[in-house]
Predicted model as a PDB file, atoms N, CA, C, CB and O in Angstrom, pLDDT in the B-factor column:
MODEL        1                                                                  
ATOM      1  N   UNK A   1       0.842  -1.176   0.000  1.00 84.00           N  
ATOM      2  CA  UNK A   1       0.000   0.000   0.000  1.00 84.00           C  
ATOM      3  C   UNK A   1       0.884   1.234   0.000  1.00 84.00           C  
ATOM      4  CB  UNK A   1      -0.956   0.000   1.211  1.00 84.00           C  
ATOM      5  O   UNK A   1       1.545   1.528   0.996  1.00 84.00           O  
ATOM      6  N   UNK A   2       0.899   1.932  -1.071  1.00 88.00           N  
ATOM      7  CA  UNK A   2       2.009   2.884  -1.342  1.00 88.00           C  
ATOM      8  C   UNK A   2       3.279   2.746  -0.758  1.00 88.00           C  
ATOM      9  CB  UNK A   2       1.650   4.078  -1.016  1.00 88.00           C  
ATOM     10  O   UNK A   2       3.828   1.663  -0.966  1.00 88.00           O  
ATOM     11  N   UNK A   3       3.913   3.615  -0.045  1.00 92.00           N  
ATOM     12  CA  UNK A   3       5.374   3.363   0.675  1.00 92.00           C  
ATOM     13  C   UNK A   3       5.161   2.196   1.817  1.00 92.00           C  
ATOM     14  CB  UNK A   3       5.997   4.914   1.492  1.00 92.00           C  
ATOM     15  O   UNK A   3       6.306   1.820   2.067  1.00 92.00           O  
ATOM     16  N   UNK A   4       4.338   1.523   2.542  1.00 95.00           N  
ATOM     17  CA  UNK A   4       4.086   0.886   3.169  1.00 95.00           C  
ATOM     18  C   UNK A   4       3.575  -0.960   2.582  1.00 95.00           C  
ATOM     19  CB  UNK A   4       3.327   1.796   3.761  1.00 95.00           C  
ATOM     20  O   UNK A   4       2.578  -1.305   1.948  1.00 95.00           O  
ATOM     21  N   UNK A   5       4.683  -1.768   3.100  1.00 96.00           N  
ATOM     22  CA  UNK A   5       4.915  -3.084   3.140  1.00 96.00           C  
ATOM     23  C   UNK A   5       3.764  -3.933   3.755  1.00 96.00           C  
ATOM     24  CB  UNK A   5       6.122  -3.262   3.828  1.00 96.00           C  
ATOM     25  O   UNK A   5       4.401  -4.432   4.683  1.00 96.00           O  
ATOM     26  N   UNK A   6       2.350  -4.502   3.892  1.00 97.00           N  
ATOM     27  CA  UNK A   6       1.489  -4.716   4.544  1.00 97.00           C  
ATOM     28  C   UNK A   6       1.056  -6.186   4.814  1.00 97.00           C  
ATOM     29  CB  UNK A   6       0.709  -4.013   4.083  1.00 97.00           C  
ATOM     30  O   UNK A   6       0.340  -6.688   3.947  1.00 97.00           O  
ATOM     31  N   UNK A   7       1.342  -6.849   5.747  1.00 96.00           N  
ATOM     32  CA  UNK A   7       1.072  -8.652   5.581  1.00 96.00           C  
ATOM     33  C   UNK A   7      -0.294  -8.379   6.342  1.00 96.00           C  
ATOM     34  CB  UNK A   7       2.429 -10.076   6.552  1.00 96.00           C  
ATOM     35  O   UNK A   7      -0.373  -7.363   7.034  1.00 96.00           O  
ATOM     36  N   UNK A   8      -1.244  -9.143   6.253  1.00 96.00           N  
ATOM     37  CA  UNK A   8      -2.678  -9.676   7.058  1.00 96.00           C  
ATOM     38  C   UNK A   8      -2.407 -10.999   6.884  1.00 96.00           C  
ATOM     39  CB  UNK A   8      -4.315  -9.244   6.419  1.00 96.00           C  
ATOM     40  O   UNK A   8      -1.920 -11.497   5.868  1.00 96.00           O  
ATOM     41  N   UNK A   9      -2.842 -11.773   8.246  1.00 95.00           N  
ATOM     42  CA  UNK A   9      -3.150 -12.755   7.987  1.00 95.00           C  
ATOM     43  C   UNK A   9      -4.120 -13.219   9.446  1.00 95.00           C  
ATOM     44  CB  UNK A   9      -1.895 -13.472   7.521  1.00 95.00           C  
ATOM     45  O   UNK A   9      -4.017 -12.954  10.644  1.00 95.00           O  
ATOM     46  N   UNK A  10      -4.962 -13.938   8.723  1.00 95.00           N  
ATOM     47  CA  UNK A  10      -6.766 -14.247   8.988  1.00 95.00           C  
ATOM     48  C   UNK A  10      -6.652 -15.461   9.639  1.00 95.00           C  
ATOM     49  CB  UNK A  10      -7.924 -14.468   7.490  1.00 95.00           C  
ATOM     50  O   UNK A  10      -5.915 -16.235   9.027  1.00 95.00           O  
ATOM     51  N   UNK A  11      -7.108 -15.895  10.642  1.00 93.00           N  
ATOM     52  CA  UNK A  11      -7.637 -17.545  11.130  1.00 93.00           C  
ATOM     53  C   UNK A  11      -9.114 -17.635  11.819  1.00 93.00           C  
ATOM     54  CB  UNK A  11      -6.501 -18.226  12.427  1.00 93.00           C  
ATOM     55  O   UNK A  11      -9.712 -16.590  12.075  1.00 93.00           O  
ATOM     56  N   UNK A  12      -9.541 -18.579  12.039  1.00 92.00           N  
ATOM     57  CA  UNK A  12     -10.558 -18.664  12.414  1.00 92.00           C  
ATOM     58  C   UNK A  12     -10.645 -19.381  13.886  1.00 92.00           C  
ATOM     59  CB  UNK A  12     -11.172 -19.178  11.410  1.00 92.00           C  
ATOM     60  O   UNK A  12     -11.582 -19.173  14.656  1.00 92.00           O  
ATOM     61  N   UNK A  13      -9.604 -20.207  14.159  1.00 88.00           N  
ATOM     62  CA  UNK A  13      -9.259 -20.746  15.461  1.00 88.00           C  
ATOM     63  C   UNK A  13      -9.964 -19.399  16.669  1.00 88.00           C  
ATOM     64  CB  UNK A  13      -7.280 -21.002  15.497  1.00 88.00           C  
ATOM     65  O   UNK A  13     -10.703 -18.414  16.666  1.00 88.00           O  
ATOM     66  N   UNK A  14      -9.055 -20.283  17.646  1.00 87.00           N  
ATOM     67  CA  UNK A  14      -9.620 -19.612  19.098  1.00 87.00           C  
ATOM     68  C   UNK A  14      -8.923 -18.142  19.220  1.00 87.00           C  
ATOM     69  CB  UNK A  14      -9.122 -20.655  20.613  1.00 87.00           C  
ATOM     70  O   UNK A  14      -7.717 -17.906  19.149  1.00 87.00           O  
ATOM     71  N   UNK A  15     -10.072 -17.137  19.437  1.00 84.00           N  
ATOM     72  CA  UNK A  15      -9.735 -15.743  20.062  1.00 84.00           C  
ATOM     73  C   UNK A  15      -8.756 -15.314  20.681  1.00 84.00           C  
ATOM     74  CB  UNK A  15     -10.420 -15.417  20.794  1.00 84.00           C  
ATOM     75  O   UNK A  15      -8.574 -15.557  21.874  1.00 84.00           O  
ATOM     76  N   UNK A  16      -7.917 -14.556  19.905  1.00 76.00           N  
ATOM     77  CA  UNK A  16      -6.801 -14.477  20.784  1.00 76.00           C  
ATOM     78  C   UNK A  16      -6.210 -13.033  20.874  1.00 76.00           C  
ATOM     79  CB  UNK A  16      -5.751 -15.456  20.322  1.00 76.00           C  
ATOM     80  O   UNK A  16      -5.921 -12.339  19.899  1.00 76.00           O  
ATOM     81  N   UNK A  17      -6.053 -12.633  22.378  1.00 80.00           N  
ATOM     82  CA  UNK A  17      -5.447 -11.229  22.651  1.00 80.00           C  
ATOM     83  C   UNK A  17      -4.624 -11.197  23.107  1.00 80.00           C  
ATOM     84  CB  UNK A  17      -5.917 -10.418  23.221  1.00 80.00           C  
ATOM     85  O   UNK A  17      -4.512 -11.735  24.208  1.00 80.00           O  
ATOM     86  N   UNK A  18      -3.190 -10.293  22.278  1.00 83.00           N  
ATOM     87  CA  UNK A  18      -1.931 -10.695  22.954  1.00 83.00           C  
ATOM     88  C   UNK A  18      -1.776  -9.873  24.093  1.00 83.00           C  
ATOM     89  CB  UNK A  18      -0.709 -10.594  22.083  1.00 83.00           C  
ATOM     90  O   UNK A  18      -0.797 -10.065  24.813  1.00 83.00           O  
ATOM     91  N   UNK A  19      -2.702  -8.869  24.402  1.00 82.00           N  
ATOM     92  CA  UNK A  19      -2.531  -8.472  25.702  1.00 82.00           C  
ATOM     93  C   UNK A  19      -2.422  -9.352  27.040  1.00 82.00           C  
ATOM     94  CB  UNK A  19      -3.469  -7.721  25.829  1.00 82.00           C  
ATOM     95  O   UNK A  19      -1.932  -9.118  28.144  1.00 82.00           O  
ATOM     96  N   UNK A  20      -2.978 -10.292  26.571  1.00 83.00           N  
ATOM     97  CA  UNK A  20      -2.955 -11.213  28.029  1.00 83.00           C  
ATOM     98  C   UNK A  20      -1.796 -12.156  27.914  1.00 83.00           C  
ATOM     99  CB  UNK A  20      -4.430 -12.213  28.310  1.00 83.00           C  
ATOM    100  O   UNK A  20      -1.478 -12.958  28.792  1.00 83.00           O  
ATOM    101  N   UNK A  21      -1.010 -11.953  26.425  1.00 81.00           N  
ATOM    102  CA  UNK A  21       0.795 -12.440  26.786  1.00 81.00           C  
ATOM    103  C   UNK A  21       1.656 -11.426  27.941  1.00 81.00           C  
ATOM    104  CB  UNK A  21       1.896 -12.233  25.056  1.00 81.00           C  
ATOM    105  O   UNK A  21       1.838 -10.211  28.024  1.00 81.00           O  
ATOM    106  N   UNK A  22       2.054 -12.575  28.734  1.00 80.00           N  
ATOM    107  CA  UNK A  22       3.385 -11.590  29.667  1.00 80.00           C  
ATOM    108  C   UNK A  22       4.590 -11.224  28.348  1.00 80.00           C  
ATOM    109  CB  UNK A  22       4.446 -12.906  31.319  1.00 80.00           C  
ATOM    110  O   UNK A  22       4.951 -11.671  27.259  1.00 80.00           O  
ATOM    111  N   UNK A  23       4.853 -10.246  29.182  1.00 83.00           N  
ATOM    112  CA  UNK A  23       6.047  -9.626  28.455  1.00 83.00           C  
ATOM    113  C   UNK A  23       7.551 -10.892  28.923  1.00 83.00           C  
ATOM    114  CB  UNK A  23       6.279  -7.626  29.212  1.00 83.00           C  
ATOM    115  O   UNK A  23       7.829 -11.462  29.978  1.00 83.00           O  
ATOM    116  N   UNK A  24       8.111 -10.890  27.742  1.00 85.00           N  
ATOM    117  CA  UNK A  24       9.226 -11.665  28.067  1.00 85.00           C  
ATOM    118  C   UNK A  24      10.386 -11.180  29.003  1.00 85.00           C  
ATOM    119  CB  UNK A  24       9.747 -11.980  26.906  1.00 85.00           C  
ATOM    120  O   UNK A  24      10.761 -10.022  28.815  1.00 85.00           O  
ATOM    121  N   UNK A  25      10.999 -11.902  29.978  1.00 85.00           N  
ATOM    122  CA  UNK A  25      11.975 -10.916  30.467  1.00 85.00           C  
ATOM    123  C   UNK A  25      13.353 -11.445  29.400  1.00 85.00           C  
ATOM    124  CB  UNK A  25      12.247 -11.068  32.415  1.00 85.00           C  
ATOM    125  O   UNK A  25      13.613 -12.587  29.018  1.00 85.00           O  
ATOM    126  N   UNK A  26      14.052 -10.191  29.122  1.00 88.00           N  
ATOM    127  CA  UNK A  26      14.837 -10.594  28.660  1.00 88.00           C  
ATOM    128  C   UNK A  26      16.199 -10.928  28.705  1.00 88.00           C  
ATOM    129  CB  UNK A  26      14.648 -10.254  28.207  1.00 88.00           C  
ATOM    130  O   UNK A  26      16.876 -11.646  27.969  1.00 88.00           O  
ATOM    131  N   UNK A  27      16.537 -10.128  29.930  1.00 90.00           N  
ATOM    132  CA  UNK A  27      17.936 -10.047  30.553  1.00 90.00           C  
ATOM    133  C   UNK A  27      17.680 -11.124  31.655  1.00 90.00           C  
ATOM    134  CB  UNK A  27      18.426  -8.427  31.178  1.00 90.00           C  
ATOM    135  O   UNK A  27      18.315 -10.848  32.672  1.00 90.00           O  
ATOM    136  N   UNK A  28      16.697 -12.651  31.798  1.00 88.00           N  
ATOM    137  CA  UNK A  28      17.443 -13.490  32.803  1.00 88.00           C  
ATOM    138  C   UNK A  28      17.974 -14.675  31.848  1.00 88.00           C  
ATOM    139  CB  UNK A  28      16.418 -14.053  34.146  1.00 88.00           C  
ATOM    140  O   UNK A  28      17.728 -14.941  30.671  1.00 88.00           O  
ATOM    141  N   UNK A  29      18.819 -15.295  32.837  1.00 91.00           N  
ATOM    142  CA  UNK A  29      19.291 -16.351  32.183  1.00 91.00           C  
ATOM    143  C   UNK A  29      18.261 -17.488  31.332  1.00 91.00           C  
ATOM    144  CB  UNK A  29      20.025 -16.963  33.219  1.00 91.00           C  
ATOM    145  O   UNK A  29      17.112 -17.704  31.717  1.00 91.00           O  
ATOM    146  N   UNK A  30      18.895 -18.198  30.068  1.00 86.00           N  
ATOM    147  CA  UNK A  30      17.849 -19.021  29.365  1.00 86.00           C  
ATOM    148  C   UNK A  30      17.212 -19.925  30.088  1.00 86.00           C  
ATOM    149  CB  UNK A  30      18.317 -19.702  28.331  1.00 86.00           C  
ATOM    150  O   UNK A  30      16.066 -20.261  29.788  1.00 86.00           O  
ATOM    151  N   UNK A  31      17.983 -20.537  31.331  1.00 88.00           N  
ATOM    152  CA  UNK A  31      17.868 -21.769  31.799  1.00 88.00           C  
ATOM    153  C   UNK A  31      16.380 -21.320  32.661  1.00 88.00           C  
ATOM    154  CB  UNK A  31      19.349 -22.363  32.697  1.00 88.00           C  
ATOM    155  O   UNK A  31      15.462 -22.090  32.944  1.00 88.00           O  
ATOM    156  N   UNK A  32      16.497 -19.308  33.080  1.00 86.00           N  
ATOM    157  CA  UNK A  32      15.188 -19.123  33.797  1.00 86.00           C  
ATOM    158  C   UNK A  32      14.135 -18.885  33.018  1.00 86.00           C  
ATOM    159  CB  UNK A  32      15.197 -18.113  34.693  1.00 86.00           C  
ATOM    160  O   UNK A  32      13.039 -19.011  33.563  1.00 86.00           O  
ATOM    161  N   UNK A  33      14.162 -18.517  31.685  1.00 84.00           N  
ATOM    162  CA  UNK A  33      12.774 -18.118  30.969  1.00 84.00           C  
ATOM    163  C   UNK A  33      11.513 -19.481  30.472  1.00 84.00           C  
ATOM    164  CB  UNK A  33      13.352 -17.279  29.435  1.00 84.00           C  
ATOM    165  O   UNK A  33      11.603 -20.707  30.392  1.00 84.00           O  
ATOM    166  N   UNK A  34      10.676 -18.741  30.286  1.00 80.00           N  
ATOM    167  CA  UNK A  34       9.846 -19.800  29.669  1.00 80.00           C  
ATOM    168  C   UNK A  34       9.917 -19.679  28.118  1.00 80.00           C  
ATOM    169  CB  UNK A  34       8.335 -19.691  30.172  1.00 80.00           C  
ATOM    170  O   UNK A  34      10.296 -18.759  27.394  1.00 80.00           O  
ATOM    171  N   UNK A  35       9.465 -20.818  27.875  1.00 81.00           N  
ATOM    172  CA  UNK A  35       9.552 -21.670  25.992  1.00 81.00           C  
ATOM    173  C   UNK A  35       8.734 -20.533  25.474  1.00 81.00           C  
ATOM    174  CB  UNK A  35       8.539 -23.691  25.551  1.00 81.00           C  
ATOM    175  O   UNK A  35       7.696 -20.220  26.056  1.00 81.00           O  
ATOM    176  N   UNK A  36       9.156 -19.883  24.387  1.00 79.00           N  
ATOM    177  CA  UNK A  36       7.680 -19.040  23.582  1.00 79.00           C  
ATOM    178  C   UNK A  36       8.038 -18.335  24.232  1.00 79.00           C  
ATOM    179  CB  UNK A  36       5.999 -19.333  23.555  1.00 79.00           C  
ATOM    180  O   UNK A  36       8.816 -18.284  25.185  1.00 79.00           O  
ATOM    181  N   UNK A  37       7.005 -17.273  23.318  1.00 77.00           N  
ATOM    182  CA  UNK A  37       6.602 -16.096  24.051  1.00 77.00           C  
ATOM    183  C   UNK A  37       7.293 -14.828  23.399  1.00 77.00           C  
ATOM    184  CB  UNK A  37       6.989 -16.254  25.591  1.00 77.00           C  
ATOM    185  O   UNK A  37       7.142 -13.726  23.926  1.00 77.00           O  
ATOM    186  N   UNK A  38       8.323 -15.043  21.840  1.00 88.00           N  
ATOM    187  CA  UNK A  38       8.816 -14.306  21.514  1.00 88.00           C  
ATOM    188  C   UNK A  38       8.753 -14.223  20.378  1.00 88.00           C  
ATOM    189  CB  UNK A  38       9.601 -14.271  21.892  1.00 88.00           C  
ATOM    190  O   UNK A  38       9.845 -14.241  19.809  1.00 88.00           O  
ATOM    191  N   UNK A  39       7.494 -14.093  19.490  1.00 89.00           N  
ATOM    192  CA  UNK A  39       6.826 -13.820  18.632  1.00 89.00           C  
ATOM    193  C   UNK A  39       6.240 -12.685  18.196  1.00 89.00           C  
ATOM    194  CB  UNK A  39       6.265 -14.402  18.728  1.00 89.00           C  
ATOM    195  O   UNK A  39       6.206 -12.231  17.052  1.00 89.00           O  
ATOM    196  N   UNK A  40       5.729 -12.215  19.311  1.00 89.00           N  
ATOM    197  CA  UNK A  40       4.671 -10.731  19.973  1.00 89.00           C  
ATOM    198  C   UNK A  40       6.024  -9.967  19.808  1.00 89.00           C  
ATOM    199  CB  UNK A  40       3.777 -10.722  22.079  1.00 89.00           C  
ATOM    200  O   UNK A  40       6.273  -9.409  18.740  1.00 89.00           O  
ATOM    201  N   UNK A  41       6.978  -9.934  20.949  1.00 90.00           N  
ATOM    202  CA  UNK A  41       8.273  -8.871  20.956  1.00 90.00           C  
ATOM    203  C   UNK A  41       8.913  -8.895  19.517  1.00 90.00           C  
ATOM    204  CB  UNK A  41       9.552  -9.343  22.152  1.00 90.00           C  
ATOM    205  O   UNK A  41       9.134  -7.767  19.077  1.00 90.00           O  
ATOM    206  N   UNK A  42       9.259  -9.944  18.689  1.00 92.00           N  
ATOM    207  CA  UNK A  42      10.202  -9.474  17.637  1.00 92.00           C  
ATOM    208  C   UNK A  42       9.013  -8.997  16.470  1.00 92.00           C  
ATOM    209  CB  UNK A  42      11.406 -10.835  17.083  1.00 92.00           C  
ATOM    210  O   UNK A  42       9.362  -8.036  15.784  1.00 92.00           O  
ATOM    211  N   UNK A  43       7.367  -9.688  16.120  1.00 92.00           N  
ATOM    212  CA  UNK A  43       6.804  -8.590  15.378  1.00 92.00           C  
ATOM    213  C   UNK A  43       6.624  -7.116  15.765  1.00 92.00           C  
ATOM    214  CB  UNK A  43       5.696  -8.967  15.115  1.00 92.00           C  
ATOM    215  O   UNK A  43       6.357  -6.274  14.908  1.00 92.00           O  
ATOM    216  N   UNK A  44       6.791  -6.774  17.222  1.00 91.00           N  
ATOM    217  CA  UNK A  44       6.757  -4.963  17.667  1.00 91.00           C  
ATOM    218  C   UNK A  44       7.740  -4.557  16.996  1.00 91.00           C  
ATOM    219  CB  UNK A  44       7.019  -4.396  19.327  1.00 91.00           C  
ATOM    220  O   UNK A  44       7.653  -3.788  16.039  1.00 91.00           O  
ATOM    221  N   UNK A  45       9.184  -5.236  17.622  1.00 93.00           N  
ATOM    222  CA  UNK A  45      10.493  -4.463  17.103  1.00 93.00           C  
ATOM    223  C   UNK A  45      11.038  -4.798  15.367  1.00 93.00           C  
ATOM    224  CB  UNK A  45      11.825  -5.003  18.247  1.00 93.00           C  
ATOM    225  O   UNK A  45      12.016  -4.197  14.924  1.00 93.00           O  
ATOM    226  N   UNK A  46      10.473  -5.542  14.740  1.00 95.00           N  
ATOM    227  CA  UNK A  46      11.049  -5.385  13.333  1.00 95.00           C  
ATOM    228  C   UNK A  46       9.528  -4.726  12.667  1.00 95.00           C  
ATOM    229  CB  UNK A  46      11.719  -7.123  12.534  1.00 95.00           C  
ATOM    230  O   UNK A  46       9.666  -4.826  11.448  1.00 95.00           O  
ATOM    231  N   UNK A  47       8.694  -4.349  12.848  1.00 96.00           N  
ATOM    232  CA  UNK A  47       7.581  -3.631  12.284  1.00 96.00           C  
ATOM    233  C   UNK A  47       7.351  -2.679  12.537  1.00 96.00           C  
ATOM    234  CB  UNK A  47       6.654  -3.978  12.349  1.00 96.00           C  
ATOM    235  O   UNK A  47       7.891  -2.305  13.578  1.00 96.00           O  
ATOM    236  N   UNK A  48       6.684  -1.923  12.011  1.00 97.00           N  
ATOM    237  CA  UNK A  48       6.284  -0.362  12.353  1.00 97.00           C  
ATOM    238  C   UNK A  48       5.545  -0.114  12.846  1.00 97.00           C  
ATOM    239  CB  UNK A  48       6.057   0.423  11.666  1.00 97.00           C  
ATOM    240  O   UNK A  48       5.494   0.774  13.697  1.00 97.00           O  
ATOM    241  N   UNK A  49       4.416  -1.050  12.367  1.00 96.00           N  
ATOM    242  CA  UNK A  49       3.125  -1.243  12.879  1.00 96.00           C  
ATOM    243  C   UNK A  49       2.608  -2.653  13.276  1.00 96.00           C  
ATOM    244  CB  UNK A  49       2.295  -0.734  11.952  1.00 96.00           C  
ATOM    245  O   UNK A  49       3.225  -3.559  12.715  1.00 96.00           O  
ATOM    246  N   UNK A  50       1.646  -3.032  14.091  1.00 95.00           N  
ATOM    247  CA  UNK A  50       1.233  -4.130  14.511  1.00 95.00           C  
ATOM    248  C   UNK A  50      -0.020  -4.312  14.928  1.00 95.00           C  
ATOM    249  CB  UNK A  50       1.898  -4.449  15.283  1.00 95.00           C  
ATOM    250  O   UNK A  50      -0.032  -4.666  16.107  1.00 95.00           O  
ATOM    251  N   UNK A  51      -1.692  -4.162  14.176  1.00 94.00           N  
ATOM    252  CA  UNK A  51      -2.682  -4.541  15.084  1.00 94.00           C  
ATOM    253  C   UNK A  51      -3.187  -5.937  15.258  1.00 94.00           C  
ATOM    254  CB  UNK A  51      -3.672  -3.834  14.813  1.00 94.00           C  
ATOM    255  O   UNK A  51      -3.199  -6.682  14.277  1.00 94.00           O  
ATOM    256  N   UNK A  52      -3.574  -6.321  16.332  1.00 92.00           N  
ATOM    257  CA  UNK A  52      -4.508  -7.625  16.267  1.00 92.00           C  
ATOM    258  C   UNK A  52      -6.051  -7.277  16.511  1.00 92.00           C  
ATOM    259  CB  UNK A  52      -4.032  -8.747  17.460  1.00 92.00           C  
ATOM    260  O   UNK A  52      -6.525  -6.545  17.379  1.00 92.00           O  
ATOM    261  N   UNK A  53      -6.658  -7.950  15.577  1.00 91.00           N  
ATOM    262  CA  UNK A  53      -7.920  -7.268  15.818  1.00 91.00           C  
ATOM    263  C   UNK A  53      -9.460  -9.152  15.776  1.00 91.00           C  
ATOM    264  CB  UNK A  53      -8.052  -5.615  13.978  1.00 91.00           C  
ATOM    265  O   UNK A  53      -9.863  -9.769  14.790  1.00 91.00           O  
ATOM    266  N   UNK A  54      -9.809  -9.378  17.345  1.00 86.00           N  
ATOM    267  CA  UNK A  54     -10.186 -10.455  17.168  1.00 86.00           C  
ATOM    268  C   UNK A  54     -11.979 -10.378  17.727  1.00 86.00           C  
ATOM    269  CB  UNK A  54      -9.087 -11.416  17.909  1.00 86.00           C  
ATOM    270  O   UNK A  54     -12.557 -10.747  18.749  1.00 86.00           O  
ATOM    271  N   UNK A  55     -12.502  -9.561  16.186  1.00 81.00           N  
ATOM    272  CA  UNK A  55     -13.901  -9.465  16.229  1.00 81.00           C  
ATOM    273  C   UNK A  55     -14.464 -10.546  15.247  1.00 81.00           C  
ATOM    274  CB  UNK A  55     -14.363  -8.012  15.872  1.00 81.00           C  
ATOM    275  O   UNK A  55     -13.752 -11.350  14.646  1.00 81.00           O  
ATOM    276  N   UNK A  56     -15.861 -10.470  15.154  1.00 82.00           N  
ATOM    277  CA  UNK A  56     -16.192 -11.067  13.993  1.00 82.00           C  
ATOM    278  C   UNK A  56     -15.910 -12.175  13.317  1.00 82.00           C  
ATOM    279  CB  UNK A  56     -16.019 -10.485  13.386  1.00 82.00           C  
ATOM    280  O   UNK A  56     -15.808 -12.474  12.127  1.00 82.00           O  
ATOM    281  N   UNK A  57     -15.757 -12.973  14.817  1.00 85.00           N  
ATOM    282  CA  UNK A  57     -15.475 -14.656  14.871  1.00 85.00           C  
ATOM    283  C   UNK A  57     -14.371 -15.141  13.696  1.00 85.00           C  
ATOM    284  CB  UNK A  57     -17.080 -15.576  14.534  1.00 85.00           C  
ATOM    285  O   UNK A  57     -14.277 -16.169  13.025  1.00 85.00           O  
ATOM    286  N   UNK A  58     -13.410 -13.633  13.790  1.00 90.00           N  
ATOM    287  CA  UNK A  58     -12.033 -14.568  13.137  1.00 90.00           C  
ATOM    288  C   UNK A  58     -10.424 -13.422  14.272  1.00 90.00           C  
ATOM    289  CB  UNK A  58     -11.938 -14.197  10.355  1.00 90.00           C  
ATOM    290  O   UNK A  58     -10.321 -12.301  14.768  1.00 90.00           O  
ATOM    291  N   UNK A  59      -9.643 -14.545  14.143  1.00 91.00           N  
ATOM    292  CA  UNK A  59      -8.498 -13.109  14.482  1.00 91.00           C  
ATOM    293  C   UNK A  59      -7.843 -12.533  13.252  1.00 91.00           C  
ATOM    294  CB  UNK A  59      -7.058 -13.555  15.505  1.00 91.00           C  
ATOM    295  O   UNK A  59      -7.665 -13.186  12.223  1.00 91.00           O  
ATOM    296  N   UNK A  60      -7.546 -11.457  13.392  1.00 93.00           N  
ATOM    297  CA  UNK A  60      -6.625 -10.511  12.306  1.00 93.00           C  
ATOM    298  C   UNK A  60      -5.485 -10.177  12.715  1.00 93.00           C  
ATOM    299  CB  UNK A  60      -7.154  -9.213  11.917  1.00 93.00           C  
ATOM    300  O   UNK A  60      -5.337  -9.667  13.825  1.00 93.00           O  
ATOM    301  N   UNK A  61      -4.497 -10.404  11.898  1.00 94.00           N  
ATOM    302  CA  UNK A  61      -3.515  -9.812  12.247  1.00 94.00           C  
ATOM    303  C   UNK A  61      -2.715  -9.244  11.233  1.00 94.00           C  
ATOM    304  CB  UNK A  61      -2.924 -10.526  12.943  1.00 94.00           C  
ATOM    305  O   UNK A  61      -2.181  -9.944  10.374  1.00 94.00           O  
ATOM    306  N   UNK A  62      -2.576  -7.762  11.290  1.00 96.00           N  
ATOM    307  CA  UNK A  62      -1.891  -6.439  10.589  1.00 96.00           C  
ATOM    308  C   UNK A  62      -0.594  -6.137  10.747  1.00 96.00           C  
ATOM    309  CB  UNK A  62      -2.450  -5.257  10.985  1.00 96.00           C  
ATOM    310  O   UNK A  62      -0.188  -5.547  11.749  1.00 96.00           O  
ATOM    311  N   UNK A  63       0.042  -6.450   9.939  1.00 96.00           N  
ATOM    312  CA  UNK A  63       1.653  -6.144  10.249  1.00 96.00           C  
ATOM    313  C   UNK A  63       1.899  -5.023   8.930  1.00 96.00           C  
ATOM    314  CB  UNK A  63       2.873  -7.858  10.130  1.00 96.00           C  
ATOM    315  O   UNK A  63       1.699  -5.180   7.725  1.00 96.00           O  
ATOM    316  N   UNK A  64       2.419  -3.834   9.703  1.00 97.00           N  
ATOM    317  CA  UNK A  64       3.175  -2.662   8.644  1.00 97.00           C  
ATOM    318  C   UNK A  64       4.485  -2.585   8.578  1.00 97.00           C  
ATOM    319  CB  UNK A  64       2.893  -1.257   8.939  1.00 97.00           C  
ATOM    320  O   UNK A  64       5.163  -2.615   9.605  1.00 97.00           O  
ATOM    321  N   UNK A  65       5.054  -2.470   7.296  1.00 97.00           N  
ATOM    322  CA  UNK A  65       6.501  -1.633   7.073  1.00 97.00           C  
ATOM    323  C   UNK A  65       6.858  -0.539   6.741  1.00 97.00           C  
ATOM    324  CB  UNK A  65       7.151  -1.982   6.378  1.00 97.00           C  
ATOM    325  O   UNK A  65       6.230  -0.686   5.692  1.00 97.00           O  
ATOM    326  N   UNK A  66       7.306   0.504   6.626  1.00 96.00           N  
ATOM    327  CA  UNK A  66       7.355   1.469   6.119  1.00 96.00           C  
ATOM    328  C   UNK A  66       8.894   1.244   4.937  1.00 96.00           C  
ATOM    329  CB  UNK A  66       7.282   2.560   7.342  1.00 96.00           C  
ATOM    330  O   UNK A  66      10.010   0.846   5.272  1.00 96.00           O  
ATOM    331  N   UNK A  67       8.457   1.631   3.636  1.00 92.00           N  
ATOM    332  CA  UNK A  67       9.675   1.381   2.638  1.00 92.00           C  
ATOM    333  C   UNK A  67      10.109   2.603   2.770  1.00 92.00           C  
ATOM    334  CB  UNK A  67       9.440   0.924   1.069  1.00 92.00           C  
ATOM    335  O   UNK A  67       9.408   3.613   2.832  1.00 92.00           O  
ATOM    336  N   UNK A  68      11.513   2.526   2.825  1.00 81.00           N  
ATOM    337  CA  UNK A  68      12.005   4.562   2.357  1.00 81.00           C  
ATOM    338  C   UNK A  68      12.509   4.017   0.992  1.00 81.00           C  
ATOM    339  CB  UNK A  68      13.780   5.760   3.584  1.00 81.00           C  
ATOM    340  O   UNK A  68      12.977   4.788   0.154  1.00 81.00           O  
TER     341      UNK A  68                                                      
ENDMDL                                                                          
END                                                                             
């Protein structure tokens, strides 16, 4: 969509809000973290944009780039 890079992608599975993911910690050791959970953090930091939007008995999910 003009200067902007745009993926969607649609499922129909179970409702899902990543607000109710904990944030990963990232500075403890591997042996202390839990499996997962770092999906949510690297689409924030390599995207520009990020909505999830889980109305209308499907989830959405909006990922932006900005091209220079």
């Amino acid at each position: 969509r003009g200067n902007n890079f745009v993926v969607q992608i649609i499922d129909h599975g179970i409702p899902f809000d990543p607000k109710q993911i904990a944030k990963p910690i990232l500075d403890a050791p591997l042996t202390e973290r839990n499996i997962g959970g770092l999906g949510i953090f690297f689409m924030s930091k390599l995207m520009d944009q990020v909505d999830f939007d889980f109305s209308r008995g499907e989830n959405v999910l909006t990922m932006m780039k900005r091209i220079k």
